[in-house]
Structures are given as C-alpha cells and as structure tokens.
TORDRENVEX-738492 format. One record per residue (C-alpha): residue number from 1; x, y, z. Coordinates in Angstrom, 1 decimal, always signed. Example, Ala and Ser with C-alpha at 12.3 -4.5 7.8 and 13.67 -1.06 7.14 Angstrom:
PT   i     px     py     pz
PT   1  +12.3   -4.5   +7.8
PT   2  +13.7   -1.1   +7.1
This chain:
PT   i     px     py     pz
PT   1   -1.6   +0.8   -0.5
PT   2   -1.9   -3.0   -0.6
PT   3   -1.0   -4.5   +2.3
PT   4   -0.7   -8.1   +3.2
PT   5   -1.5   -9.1   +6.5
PT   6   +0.0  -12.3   +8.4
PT   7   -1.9  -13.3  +11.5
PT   8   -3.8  -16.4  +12.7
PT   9   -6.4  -15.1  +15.0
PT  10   -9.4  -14.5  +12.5
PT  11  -11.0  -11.5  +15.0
PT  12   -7.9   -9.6  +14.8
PT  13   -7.4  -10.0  +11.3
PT  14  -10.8   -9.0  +10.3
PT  15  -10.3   -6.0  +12.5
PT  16   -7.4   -4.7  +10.9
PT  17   -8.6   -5.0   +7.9
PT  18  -11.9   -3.6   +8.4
PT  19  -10.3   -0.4   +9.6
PT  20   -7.4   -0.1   +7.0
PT  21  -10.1   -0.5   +4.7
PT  22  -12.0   +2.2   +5.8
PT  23   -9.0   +4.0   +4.9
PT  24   -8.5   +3.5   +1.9
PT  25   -6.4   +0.5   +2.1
PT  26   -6.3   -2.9   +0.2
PT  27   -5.6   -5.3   +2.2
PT  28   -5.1   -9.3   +1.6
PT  29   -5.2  -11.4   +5.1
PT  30   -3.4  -14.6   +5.6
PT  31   -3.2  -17.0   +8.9
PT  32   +0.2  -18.8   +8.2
PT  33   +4.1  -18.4   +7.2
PT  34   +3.4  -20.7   +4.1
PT  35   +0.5  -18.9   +3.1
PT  36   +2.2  -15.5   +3.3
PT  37   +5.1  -17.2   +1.1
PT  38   +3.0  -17.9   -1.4
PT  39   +0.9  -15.2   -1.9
PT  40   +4.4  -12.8   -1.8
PT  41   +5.7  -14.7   -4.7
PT  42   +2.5  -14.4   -6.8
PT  43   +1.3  -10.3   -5.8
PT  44   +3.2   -7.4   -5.9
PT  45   +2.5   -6.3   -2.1
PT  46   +4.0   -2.6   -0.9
PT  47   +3.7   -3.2   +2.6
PT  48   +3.8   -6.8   +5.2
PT  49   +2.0   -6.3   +8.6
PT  50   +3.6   -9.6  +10.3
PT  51   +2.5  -11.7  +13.5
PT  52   +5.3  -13.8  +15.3
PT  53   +3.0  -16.3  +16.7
PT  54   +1.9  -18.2  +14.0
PT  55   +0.8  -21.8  +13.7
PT  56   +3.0  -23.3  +11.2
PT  57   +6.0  -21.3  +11.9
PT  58   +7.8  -18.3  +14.0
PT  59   +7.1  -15.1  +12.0
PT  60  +11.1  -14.7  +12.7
PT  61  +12.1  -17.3  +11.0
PT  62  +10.0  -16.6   +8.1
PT  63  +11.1  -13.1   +8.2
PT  64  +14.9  -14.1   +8.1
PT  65  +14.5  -16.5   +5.3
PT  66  +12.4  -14.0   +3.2
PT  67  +15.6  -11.1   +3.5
PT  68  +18.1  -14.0   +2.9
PT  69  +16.1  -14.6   -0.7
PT  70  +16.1  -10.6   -0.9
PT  71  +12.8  -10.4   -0.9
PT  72  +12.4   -6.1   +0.3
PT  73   +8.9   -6.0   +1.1
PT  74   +8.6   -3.2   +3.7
PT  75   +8.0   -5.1   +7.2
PT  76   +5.9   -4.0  +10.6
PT  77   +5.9   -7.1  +13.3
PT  78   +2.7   -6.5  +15.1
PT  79   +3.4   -8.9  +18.6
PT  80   +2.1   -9.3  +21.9
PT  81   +6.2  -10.0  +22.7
PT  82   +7.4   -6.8  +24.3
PT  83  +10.3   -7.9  +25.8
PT  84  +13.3   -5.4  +24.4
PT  85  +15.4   -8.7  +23.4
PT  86  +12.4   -9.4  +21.2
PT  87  +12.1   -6.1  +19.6
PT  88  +15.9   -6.1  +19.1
PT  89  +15.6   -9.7  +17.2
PT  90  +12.9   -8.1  +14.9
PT  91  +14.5   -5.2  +14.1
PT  92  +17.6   -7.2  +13.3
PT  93  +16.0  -10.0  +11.8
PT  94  +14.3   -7.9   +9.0
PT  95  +11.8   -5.9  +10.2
PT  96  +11.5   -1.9   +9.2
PT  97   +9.0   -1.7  +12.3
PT  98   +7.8   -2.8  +15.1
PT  99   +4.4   -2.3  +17.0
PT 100   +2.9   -4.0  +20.0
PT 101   -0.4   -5.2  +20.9
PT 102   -3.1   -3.9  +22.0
PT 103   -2.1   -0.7  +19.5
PT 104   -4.4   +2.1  +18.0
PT 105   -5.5   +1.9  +14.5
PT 106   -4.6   +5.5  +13.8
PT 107   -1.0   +4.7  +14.7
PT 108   -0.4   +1.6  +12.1
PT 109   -2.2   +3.6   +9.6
PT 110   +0.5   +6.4  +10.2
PT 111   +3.6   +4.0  +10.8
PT 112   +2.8   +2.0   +7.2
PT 113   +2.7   +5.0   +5.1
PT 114   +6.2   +6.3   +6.9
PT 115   +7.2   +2.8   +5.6
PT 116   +6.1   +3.2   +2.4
PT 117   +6.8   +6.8   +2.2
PT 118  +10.9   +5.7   +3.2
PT 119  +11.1   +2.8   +0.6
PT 120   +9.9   +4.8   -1.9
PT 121  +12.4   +7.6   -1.1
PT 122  +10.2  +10.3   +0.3
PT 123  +11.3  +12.5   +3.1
PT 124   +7.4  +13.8   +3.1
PT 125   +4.0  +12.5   +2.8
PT 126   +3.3  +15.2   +0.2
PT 127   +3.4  +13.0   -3.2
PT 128   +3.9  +15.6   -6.2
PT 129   +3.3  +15.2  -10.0
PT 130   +3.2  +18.2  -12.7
PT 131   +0.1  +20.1  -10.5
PT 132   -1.1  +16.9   -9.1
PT 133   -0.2  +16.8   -5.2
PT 134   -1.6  +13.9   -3.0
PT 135   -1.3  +13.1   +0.2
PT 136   -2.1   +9.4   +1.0
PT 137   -2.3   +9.7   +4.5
PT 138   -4.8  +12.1   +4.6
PT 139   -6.4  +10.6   +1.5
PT 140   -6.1  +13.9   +0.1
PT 141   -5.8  +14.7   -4.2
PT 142   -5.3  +18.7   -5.2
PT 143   -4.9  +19.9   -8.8
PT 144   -3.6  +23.6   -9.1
PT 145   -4.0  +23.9   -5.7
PT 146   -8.2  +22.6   -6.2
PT 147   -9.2  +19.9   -3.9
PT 148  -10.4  +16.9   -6.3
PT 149  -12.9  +14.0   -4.9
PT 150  -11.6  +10.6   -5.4
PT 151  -13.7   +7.6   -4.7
PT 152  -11.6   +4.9   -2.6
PT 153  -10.6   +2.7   -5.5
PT 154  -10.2   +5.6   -7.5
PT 155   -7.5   +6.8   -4.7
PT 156   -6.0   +3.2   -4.5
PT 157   -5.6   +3.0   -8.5
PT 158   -4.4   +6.5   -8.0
PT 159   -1.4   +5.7   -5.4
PT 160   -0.6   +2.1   -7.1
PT 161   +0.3   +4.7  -10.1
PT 162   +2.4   +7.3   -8.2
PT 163   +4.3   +4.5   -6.1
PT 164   +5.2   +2.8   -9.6
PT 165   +6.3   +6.1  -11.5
PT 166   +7.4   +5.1  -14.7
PT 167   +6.5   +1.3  -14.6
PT 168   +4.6   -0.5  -16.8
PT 169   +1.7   -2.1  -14.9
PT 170   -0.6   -5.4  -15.9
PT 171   -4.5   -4.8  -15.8
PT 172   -4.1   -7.8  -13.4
PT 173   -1.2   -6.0  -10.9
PT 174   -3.6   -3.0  -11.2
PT 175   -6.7   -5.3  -10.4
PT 176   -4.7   -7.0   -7.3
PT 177   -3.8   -3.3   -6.0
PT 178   -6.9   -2.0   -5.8
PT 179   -9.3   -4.7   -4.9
PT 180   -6.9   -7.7   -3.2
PT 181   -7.8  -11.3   -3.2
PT 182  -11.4  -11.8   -1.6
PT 183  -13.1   -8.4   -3.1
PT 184  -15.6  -10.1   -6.5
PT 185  -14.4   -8.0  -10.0
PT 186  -16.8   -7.6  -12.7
PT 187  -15.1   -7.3  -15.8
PT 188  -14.9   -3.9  -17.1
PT 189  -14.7   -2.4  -13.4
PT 190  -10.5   -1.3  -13.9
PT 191  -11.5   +0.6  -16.9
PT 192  -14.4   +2.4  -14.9
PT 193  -12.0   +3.3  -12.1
PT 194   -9.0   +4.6  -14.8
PT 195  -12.3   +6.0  -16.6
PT 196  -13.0   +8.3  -13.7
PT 197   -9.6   +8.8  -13.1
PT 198   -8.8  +10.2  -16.1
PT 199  -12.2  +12.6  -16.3
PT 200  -11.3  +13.7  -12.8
PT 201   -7.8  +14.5  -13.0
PT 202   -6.8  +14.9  -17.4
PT 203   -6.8  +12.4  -20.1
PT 204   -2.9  +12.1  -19.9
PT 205   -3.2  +10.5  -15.9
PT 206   -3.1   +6.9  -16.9
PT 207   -1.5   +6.3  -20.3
PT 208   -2.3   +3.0  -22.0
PT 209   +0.9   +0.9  -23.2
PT 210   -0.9   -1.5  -25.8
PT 211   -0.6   -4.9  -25.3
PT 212   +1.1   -4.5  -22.0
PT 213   -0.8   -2.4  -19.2
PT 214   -0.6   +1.3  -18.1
PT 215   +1.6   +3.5  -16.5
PT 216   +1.6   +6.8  -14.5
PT 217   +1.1   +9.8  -17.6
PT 218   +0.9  +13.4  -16.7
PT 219   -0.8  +16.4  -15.3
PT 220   -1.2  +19.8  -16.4
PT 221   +1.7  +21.6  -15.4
PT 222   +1.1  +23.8  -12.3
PT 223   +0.5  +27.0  -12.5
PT 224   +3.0  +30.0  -11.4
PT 225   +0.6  +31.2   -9.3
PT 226   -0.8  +28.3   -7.5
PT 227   -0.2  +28.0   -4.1
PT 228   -0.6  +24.1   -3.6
PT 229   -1.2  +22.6   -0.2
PT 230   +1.2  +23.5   +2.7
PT 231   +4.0  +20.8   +2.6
C-alpha cells in the first residue's frame, strides 16, 4: 500500500511512517496542502492519511477542492478536532474516515486497508488469484493452501499488482509503489524484486508488456483439494 501522508509536525510524521513501514507499507510524507497537491498529480497514491491543521491551508478546504476536481483518492482525516460538528464536516467534505489523536497504530493500520479493501470492491481482506490468496493485513501470501515468505518489497510489489488487476503498470509507477519518494533505488532493484516474485510464486505472476511495463499474470490454478486459508 502506498500511502501519502499530509501532516506538518515532523515527530508525528516520522512516527507514522516508521510504524506503517514496519508493516509493510510505503509511505511518502508531506507537511503542506500544496505539497500534497503536487505530489497527488504526479504519483499514483491508493490511500491519503490527512491533517486539518496545516500551515498553508485547512486540510478541509484542500479536501473539498480535491473531490470537486474528482480526484477519488481514498481519505482518513487524522485531527486533534473531536468536536462532532468537525467529524460531520469531514465526513461530508470528502473524507472516507475519520480518526482522532492520540490513536493506536494497530487501528490506522486496520482502518486503511478497510479503505482500500472498499475502493477496490472487496467485502473481505482475503485477496484471491487462481491458488494465490493474500491477506494484506496480516501480510500473509498462501499458494495451494502453502504459506509462501515474501520479503517486504516483495509484498508491496505484490499488492501494487493485485490492487491494479489487469492494468498495465510503468517500471516507474511500480518503483514509486514500492519504495516512495525518499527510499535511494539502484537500478536493477524492480527486476530483483519481480525476480523473486516470480521464483517464489510461478513465472506467469508478473507478465512483461514490452515497451510498456507489467501487469498482474497468473497462478497455477488451485487445486480441488486444497483447503486455502479460512476466509
């Protein structure tokens, strides 16, 4: 999941994304409106976490303006304001979410893949493909029912794929998914991950569209018999 995080005090930011990280999560942090507008219209983001109190501008306002250009980026408001009138003007402004501060890392971790999971039109976290079954909550991969280990970027690459079934994806959208903005790339590290990808979980995972960029491919078939993880 790449996530793009909008708030101006520097502790909380690096705290958030220190522990989505540690989850599995990419995640690009940003201290004003303008700089979140800027970096929406260059990345493909799945997922906004979004302060009100910014310097440069009310997150409201930015979050308003944003739906009016139709921009559908999934949207938590993380806020000290806990007044119900302000919850009520998020929630109506744009916002899919709404958490307050102080909150518990386990519980935005939990409320963005529900966001994710509901844009992409999933009623569970269970995400299913021929005998693959992941759960990216849980950071979880089976095949035929047999648990496979993914490395972190292996299970970011991984999701970018499943959330984009049956897009065509750049080397460069791939690159932003996995590592965000601040991470350093050496060259040939995308084909290592879809390398490892590909011996983990079939050849046919990640199918190369020349001159273009890849795109979801397929598993194996599951077997009659295979069980799979509870749902």
């Amino acid at each position: 999941m790449h996530i793009l995080l909008v708030e101006d005090d520097p502790l909380i930011a690096s705290g958030i994304a220190a522990g989505l990280a540690a989850q599995g999560m990419t995640v690009d942090p940003v201290g004003t409106a303008a700089h979140a507008e800027a970096m929406l219209g260059t990345i493909a983001f799945d997922v906004m976490i979004l302060d009100l109190g910014l310097p440069d501008e009310d997150g409201l306002l930015l979050l308003r303006r944003l739906r009016s250009q139709d921009v559908t980026i999934p949207v938590l408001v993380l806020t000290a304001r806990d007044a119900i009138s302000d919850r009520v003007a998020g929630l109506q402004s744009g916002a899919d979410d709404y958490l307050l501060k102080p909150f518990d890392l386990r519980e935005l971790s939990a409320r963005l893949h529900a966001m994710v999971r509901r844009a992409s039109g999933r009623s569970v976290n269970l995400i299913r493909h021929g005998a693959l079954v992941y759960d990216p909550d849980a950071a979880l991969a089976w095949v035929n029912d047999t648990p496979v280990d993914l490395s972190r970027r292996e299970r970011a690459l991984l999701n970018t794929l499943l959330l984009n079934k049956g897009r065509v994806l750049s080397a460069g959208q791939l690159k932003d998914s996995i590592y965000g903005m601040s991470d350093e790339l050496e060259s040939n590290a995308l084909n290592v991950h879809i390398h490892h990808l590909r011996r983990k979980l079939g050849n046919d995972i990640v199918e190369t569209v020349r001159g273009l960029g890849y795109r979801l491919g397929t598993v194996a078939p599951a077997a009659s018999a295979a069980r799979g993880p509870a749902a």
